[in-house]
C-alpha positions in Angstrom: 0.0 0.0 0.0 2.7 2.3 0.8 4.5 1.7 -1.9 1.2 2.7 -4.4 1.1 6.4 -2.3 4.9 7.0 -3.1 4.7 6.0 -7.0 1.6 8.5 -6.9 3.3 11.3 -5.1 6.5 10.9 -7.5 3.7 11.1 -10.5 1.6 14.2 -9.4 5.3 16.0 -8.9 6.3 14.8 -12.5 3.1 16.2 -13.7 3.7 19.7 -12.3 7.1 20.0 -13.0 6.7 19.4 -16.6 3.7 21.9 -16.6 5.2 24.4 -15.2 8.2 24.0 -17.8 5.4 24.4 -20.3 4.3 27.6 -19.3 5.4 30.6 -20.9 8.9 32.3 -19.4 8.9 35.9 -18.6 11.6 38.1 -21.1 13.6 40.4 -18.6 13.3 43.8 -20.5 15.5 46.9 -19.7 13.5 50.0 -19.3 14.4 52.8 -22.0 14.8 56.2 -21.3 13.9 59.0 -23.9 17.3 60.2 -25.0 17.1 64.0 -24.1 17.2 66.5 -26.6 19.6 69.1 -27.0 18.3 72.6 -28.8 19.4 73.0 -32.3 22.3 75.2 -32.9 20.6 78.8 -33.3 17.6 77.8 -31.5 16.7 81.0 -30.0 18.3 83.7 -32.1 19.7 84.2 -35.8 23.6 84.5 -36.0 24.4 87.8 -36.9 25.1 91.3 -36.0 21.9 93.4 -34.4 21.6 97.1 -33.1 19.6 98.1 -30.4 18.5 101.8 -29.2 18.0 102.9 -25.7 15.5 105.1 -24.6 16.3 108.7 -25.3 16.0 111.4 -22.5 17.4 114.8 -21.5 20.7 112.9 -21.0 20.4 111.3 -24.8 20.8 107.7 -25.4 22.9 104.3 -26.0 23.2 102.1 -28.7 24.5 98.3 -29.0 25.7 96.0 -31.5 25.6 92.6 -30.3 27.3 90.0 -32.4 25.2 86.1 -32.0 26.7 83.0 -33.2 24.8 79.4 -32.5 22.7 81.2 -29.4 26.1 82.7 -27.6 26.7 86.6 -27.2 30.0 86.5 -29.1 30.5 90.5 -29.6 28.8 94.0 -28.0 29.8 97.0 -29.0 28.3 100.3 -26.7 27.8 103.8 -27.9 26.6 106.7 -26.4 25.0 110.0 -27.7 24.4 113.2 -26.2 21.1 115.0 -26.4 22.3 116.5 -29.5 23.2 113.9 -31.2 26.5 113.4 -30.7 28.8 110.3 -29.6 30.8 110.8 -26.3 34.3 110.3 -27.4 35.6 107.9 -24.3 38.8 108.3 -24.7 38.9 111.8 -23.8 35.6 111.9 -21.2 36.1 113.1 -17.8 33.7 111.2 -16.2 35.5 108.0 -14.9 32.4 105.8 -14.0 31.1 106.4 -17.3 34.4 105.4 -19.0 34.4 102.3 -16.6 30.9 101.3 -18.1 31.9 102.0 -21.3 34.8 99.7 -21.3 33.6 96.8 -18.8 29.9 96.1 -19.8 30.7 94.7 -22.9 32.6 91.3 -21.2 29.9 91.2 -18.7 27.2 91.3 -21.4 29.0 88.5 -22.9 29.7 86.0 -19.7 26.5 86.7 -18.9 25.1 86.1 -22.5 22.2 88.1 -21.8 21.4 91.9 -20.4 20.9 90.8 -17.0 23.9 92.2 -15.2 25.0 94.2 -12.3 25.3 98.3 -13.6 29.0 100.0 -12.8 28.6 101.9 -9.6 28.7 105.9 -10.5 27.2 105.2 -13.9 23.8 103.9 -13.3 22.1 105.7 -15.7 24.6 104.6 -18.4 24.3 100.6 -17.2 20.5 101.1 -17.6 20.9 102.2 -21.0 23.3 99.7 -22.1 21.0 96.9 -20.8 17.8 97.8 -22.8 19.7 98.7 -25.6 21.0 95.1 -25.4 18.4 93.5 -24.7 16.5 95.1 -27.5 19.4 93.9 -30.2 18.1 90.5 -28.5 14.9 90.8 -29.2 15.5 92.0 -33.1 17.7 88.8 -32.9 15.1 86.4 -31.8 13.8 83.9 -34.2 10.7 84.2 -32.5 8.9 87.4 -34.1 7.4 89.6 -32.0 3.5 90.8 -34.1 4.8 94.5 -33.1 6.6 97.0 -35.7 8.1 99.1 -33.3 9.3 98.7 -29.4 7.8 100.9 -27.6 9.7 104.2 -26.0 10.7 107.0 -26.8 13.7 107.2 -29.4 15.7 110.1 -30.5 16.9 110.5 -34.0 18.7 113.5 -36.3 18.4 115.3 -39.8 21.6 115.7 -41.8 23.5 118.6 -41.5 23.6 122.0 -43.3 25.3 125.4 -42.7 21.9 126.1 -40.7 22.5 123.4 -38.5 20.3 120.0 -38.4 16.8 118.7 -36.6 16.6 116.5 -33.8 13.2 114.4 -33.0 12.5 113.2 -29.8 9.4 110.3 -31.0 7.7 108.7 -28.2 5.9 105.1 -29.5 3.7 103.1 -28.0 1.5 99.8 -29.4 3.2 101.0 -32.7 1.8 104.3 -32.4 3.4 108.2 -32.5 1.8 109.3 -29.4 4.3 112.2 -28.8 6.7 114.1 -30.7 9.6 116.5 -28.8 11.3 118.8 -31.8 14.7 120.7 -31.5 16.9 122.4 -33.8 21.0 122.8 -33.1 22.1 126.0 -35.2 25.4 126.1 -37.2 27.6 126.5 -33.8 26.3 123.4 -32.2 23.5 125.6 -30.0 20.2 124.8 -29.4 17.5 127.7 -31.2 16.0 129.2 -28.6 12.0 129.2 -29.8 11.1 132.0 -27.3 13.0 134.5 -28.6 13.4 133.3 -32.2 12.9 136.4 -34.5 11.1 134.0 -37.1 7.4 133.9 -36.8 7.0 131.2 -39.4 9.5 129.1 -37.5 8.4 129.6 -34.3 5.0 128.4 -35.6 6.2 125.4 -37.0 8.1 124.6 -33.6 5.2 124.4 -32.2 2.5 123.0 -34.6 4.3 120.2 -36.1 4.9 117.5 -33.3 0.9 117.3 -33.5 0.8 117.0 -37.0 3.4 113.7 -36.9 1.4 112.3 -34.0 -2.0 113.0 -35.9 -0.3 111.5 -39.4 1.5 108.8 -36.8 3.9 109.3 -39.8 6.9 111.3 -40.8 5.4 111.8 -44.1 4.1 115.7 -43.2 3.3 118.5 -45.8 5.4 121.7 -45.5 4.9 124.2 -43.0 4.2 127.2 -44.7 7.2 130.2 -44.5 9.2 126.8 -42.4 10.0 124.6 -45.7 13.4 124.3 -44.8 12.4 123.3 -41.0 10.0 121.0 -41.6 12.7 118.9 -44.0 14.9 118.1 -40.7 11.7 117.5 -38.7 10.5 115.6 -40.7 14.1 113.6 -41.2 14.8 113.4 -37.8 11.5 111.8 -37.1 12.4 108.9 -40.0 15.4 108.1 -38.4 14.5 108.0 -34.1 11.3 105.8 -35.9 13.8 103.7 -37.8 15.5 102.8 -34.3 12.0 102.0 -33.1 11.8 99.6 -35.4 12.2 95.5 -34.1 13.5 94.4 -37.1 16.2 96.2 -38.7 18.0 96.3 -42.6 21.5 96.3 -41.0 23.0 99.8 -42.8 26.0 99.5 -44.5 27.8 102.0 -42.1 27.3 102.0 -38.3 25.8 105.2 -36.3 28.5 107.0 -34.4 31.8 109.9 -35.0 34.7 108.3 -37.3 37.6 110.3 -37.3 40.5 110.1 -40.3 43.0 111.3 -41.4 44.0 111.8 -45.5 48.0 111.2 -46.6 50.6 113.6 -44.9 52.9 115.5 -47.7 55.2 118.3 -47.9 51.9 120.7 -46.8 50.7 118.8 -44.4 47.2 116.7 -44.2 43.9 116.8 -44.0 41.2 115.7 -41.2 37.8 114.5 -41.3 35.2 114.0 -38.5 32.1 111.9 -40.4 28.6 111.4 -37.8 26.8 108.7 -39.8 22.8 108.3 -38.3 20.7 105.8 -39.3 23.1 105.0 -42.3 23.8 107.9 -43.7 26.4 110.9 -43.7 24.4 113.4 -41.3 27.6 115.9 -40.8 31.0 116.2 -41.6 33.9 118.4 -40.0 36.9 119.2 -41.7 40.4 120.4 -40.2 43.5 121.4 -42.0 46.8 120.9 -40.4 50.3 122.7 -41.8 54.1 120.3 -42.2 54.9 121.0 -38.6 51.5 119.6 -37.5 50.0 123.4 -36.5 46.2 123.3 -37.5 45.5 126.1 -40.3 42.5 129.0 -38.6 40.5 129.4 -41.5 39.0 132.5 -40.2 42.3 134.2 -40.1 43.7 132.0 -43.3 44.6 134.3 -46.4 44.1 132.0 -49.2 40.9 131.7 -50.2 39.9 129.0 -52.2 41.3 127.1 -48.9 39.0 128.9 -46.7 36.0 127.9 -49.3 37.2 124.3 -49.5 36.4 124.4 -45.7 33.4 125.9 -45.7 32.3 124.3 -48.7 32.6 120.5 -49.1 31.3 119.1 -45.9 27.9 120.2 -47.0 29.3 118.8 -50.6 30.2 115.2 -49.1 26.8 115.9 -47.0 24.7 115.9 -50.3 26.3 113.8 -52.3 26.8 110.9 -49.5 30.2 110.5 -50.8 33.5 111.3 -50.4 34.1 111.8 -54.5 33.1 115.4 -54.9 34.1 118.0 -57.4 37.0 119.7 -56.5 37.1 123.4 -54.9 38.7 125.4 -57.6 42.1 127.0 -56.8 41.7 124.0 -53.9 42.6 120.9 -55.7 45.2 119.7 -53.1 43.2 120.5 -50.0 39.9 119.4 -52.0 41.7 116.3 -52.5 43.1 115.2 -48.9 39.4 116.5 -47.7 38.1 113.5 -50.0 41.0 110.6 -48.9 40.1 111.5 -45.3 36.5 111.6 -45.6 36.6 108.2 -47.5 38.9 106.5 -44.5 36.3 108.0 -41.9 33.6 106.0 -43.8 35.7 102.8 -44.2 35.8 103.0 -40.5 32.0 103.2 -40.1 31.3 100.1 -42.8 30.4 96.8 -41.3 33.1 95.6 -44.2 35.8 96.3 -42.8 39.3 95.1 -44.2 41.8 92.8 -42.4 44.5 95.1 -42.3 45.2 97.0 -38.6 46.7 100.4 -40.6 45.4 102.3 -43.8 48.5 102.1 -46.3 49.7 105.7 -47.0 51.6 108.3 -45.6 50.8 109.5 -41.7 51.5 112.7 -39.7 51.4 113.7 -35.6 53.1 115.7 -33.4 53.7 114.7 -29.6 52.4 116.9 -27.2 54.2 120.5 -26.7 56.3 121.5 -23.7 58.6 124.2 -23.0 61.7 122.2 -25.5 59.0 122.6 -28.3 57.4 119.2 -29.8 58.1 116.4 -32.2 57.1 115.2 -35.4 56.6 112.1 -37.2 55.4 111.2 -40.6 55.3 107.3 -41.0 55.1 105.4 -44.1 52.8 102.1 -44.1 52.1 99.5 -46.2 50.4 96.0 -45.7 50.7 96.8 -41.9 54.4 97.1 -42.1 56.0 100.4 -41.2 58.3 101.2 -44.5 59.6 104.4 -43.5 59.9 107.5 -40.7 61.2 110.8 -40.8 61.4 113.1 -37.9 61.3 116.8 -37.0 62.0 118.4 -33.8 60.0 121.6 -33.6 61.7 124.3 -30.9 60.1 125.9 -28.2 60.0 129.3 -31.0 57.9 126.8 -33.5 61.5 126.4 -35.9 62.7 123.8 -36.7 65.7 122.1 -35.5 69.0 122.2 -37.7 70.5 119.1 -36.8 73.5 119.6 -39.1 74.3 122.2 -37.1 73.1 120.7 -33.6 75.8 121.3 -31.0 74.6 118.1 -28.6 75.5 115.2 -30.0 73.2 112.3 -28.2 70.4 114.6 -29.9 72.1 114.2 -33.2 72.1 110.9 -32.9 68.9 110.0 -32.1 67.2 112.3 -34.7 69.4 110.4 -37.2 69.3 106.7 -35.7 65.4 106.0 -34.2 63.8 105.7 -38.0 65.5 102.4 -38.7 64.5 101.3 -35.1 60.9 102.2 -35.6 61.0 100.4 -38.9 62.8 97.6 -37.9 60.9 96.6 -34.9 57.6 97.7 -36.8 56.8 99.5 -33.4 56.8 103.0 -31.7 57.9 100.7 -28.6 61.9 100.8 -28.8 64.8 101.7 -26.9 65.7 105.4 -26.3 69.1 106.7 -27.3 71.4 107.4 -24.1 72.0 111.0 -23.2 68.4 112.4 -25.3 65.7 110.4 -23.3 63.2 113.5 -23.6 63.7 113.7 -27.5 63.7 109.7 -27.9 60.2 109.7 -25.4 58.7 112.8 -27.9 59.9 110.9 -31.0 58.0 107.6 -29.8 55.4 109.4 -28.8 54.5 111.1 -32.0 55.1 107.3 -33.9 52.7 106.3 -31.8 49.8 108.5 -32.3 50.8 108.5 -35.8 49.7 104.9 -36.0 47.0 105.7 -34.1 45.8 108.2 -36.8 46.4 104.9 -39.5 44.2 102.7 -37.7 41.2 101.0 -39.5 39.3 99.3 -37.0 
């Protein structure tokens, strides 16, 4: 009997064991994750270059160029303008928090790779500036369209120039809409017209009708003022261009807004300078200086030759209406006509977005180093391709002659007149070694290299 219930047991286990190996096995499966995706390059923002406009106020307004490559800040450039218009030359500005802001926010905006950071103390109102005006060249960057024309603010912008002076608009926007419009008018010395005493009826008229005619046009596109025709042209200018900074997205101009300074080829008369204010792309105003061999800037109001004196007068508002540096020719004033042009031409190649590889302008390039009670020095460099071909020097006395080193009696003076041109050229530098016994002349001579090569400067 017991031996019947073990052969059963041994059965019924056979049974189950071979059922269960018939049943289906579980697959152990690994649980995959989503891979994560990473933005596309550019995701955010076109690669490019884009300008943005700060607000405009009593104090003026900034500007920015922000360079974008694959969603990174790579580049800002900041510029600031006065109420008049005009860019604050940093280099000589007094005011050191400004000059601080000027030259740090740019690697901040950068690290940061947005407008989000910390102002300069002392120059808050400039950090505020810089930040929107950056942070609108974002926006105009964005892939992402925004459905408005215009940012709103207010936004200042300037007529060209004329021997009467230019416009200036003050255009408040909002919901891409004039809503207020601030006129002013700089007269041919760089002063604002006072419209309370103005002895023009006609203009005083038009001072204070037309702001409501651009907000009721919510245009620049206004008709004459009658007895103001010649007004109401800036206005209405000035009113195009602050608009065209409004405007979200930008045509990038061929030449950026701000002051370029040049200088044409020195010669055996001297050279030439030009001062070129480009707004919204064009040649607003151009300043021309003449300067004599020994570096001494000709007074045209005192100067007896007068086709000169007209060339002066004349061609910036020439240059201004052809928006060009190739102008006819003063006559009697070929020469200076034709350093004007040269300098006017480098000022704009300095302003183009296109700008050439090359550190130095080739040609032929004149300064003086600053004057003290020995007199001053000058130097006229030769460049080419960068290089530094050739230097001659002149040592100006503390009577304004020059120096006759023939007859020199010190001889370390002698030698370094006669020996620092081949170490300028050979070290391609205004950095060298002075001569012993003339350190004051060797530290005059290198200064005057250098801000000669300062003057040749492209970028």
């Amino acid at each position: 009997m017991w031996k019947w219930r073990i052969t059963t047991i041994l059965i019924i286990i056979s049974i189950v064991i071979t059922g269960c190996s018939l049943l289906p096995t579980k697959t152990k499966t690994t649980a995959v994750l989503p891979e994560l995706q990473q933005p596309p390059e550019g995701a955010v923002y076109n690669n490019g270059n884009f300008i943005g406009y700060s607000d405009a106020s009593d104090h003026g307004y900034s500007m920015a160029i922000v360079t974008i490559e694959n969603d990174k800040i790579m580049n800002v450039i900041l510029k600031e303008f006065t109420e008049l218009s005009i860019e604050k030359d940093f280099s000589t500005y007094e005011y050191k928090p400004s000059v601080k802001a000027h030259q740090q926010l740019p690697r901040k905006f950068i690290t940061a790779g947005n407008s989000q950071v910390d102002g300069i103390s002392g120059a808050t109102a400039s950090s505020v500036r810089y930040r929107q005006a950056v942070e609108r060249a974002l926006s105009s960057a964005r892939k992402q369209k925004s459905t408005n024309i215009y940012f709103n603010g207010t936004f200042q912008g300037r007529s060209k120039a004329d021997n009467h002076g230019y416009g200036i608009a003050l255009v408040k926007i909002q919901n891409n809409k004039i809503t207020g419009v601030e006129i002013k008018e700089v007269n041919e010395k760089g002063e604002l017209k006072d419209f309370n005493t103005y002895p023009y009826e006609p203009s005083r008229k038009a001072y204070r009708e037309i702001p409501g005619q651009f907000v009721k046009k919510n245009s620049p596109d206004i008709d004459n003022f009658t007895g103001a025709t010649h007004s109401t042209e800036k206005y209405r200018e000035a009113v195009a261009n602050a608009m065209a900074k409004a405007r979200i997205i930008k045509e990038l101009p061929d030449l950026i807004d701000g002051t370029y300074t040049a200088v044409s080829d020195a010669d055996n008369q001297g050279y030439s300078e030009a001062a070129v204010t480009v707004e919204n792309g064009m040649i607003a105003d151009v300043k021309l200086r003449e300067y004599d061999e020994l570096s001494t800037e000709k007074n045209f109001f005192t100067y007896r030759y007068e086709p000169s004196v007209n060339a002066n007068r004349e061609l910036p508002w020439a240059f201004i209406s052809a928006q060009s540096p190739r102008v006819d020719a003063v006559t009697g004033a070929t020469h200076s006509s034709t350093h004007y042009s040269q300098a006017v031409e480098r000022a704009l190649a300095k302003a183009s977005w296109h700008k050439s590889q090359q550190k130095y302008f080739n040609g032929v390039f004149q300064a003086k180093s600053t004057t003290d009670k020995h007199g001053y020095c000058v130097a006229i460099v030769k460049l080419q391709d960068d290089k530094i071909q050739d230097v001659t020097l002149k040592d100006v006395d503390e009577k304004g002659q020059l120096k006759d080193f023939e007859n020199y009696p010190y001889e370390p003076s002698k030698r370094a007149h006669a020996e620092l041109p081949a170490k300028f050229v050979r070290s391609n530098s205004y950095q060298v070694d002075v001569v012993t016994g003339a350190t004051h002349s060797s530290e005059k001579y290198k200064e005057a290299v250098k801000k000669a090569l300062e003057s040749a400067t492209l970028r």
